[in-house]
N, C-alpha and C positions, 0 to 999 in steps of 0.2 A: 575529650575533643579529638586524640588521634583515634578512639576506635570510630568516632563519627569521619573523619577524611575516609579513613581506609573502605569504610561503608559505601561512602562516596566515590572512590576509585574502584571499588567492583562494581556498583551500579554500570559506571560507563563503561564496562568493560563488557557487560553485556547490553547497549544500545548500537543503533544503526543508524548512520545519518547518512546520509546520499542529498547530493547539491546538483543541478542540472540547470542549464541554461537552454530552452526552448523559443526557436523560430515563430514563437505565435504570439498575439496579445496574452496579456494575464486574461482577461473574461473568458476566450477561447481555450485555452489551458485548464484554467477553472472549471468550464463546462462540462468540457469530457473527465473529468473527474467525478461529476455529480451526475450527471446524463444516462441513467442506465444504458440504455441500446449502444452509448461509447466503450462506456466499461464493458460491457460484453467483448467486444471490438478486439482491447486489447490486454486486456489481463491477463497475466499468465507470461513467463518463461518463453521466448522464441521457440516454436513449434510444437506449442500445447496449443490444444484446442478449447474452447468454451461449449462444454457440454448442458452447462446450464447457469442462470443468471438472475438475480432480482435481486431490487436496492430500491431499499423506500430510502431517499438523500429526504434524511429530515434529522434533527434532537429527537433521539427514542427508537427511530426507523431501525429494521433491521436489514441484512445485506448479505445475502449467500452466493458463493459462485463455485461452481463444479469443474475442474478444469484436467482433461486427460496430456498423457505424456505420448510420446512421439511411439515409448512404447506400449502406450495400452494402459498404463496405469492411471486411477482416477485419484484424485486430489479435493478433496471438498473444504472450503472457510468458511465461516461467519463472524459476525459479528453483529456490532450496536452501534447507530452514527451517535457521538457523543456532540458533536460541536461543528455548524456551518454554517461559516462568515462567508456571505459572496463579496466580493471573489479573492477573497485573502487567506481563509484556513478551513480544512475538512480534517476531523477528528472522528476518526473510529476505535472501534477496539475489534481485533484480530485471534481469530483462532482455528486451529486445524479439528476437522471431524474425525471423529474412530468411523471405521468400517457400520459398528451401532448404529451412529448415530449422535454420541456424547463429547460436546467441546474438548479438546485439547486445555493446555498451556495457555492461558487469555494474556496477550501484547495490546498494547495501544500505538497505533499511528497516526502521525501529526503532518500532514503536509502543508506547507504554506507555499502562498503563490506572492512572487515579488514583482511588479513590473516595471522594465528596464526601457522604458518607450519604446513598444511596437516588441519589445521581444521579454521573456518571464522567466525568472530564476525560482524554482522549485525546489525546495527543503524536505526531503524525508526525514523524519526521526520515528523511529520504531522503537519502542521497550516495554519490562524489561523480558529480555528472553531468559532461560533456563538454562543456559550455558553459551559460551563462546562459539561452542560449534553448531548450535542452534543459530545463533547470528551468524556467522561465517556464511552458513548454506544461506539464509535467507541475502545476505549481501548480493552472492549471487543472483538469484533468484531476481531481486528486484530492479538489477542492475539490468539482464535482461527484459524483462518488462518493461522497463523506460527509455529503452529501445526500440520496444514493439507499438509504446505509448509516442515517440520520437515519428513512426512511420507514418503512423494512422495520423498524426498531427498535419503532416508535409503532404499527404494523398488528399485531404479535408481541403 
């Protein structure tokens, strides 16, 4: 049983959870989740660009986005939508491209949408990563995002 807890606490030691409370209904929040042309909008790190974008939002659908850095560098993910409840949970699973062409490290991401009348509390959970400092950078990472996802919401 202790070597099953300890399993247990490095699990969580490489998970990501991010909680946010967003200015819009849950169905609005929800959408631009699922909505290609949104997600193009704002994925990505403040001041990365969307260099390229497509999301079949289904069970099975796949979902690639190409996303360069301020300086020049390109960044490609994919994934598989695993699970989508409107308007309460979008499950993918996440992974970084080589230069190739061949998946990275595969993460699964779980967002849930809560709604708090007229305004929605957002749940990330991402796992599991391949080390702490694989989570760390992404913490960041996503933390900006749902800042850039925060703007596009209040411009809308």
């Amino acid at each position: 049983m202790a070597a099953s807890n300890a399993s247990q606490a490095a699990d969580r030691e490489r998970e990501l959870v991010i909680t946010r409370v967003f200015d819009a209904p849950r169905r609005v929040v929800f959408g631009a989740w699922t909505d290609p042309e949104q997600l193009a909008r704002w994925w990505g790190p403040r001041g990365f660009t969307t260099v390229f974008s497509a999301a079949d939002v289904r069970p099975g659908g796949a979902w690639r986005r190409r996303i360069r850095s301020p300086e020049g560098t390109e960044h490609t993910g994919r994934g598989i939508y695993r699970e989508i409840v409107a308007p309460e949970r979008v499950v993918f699973t996440y992974a970084w491209e080589s230069a190739e062409g061949t998946p990275g490290h595969e993460t699964v991401v779980t967002v849930t949408f809560e709604d708090l009348g007229g305004r929605t509390r957002l749940t990330l959970h991402h796992a599991l990563f391949e080390s702490e400092t694989s989570r760390d950078a992404h913490r960041g990472g996503w933390a900006s995002c749902l800042d850039r996802f925060a703007d596009c919401l209040a411009a809308a």
